[in-house]
C-alpha angles and dihedrals in degrees: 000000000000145000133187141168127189119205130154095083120128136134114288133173128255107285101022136105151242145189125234123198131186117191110203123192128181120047110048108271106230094056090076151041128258124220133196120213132176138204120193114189108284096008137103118258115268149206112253114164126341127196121190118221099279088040092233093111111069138162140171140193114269083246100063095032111134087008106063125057127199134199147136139217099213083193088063093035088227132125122205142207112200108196121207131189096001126212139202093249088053079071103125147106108267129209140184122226137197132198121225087219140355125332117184126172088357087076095129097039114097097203090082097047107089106185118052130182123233095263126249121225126249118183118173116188128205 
């Protein structure tokens, strides 16, 4: 089992940051891969960023490319997204997700991510 927690969300303007942060607590956190999702009002969850265990493999959606940054402090058992230039469409509730095994190439789809966190806001306004 796993847990996690998101914190780090807020309201921010158009071209600022913000940090995100997940705990996770359990299995022990650098067995497995992080993912990052998000869900804006009326629309399907979506990837956003992924990091494999030893946080060499990373990849993120097409949308938050250049912008978004992922990576993880095994010690602290914590992954991070770190959000640059936000914009308004970057508006969502974001939430971390852990497998329970291996992904490969289904990185960016939830279905094969088992534990979520509680989501954390993020409102950028213009």
């Amino acid at each position: 089992q796993v847990q996690l927690v998101e914190s780090g969300g807020g309201l921010v303007q158009a071209g600022g940051s913000l940090r995100l942060s997940c705990a996770a607590s359990g299995r022990t956190f650098s067995t497995y891969a992080m993912g990052w999702f998000r869900q804006a009002p009326g629309k399907e969850r979506e990837f956003v960023a992924y990091i494999n265990w030893s946080g060499v493999g990373i990849y993120y959606a097409d949308s938050v490319k250049g912008r978004f940054t992922i990576s993880r402090d095994n010690a602290k058992n914590t992954v991070y997204l770190q959000m640059n230039s936000l914009k308004p469409e970057d508006t969502a509730v974001y939430y971390c997700a852990a497998p329970s095994g291996g992904l490969g190439g289904t990185y960016f789809q939830s279905q094969w991510y088992n534990y979520w966190g509680q989501g954390t806001q993020v409102t950028v306004s213009s």
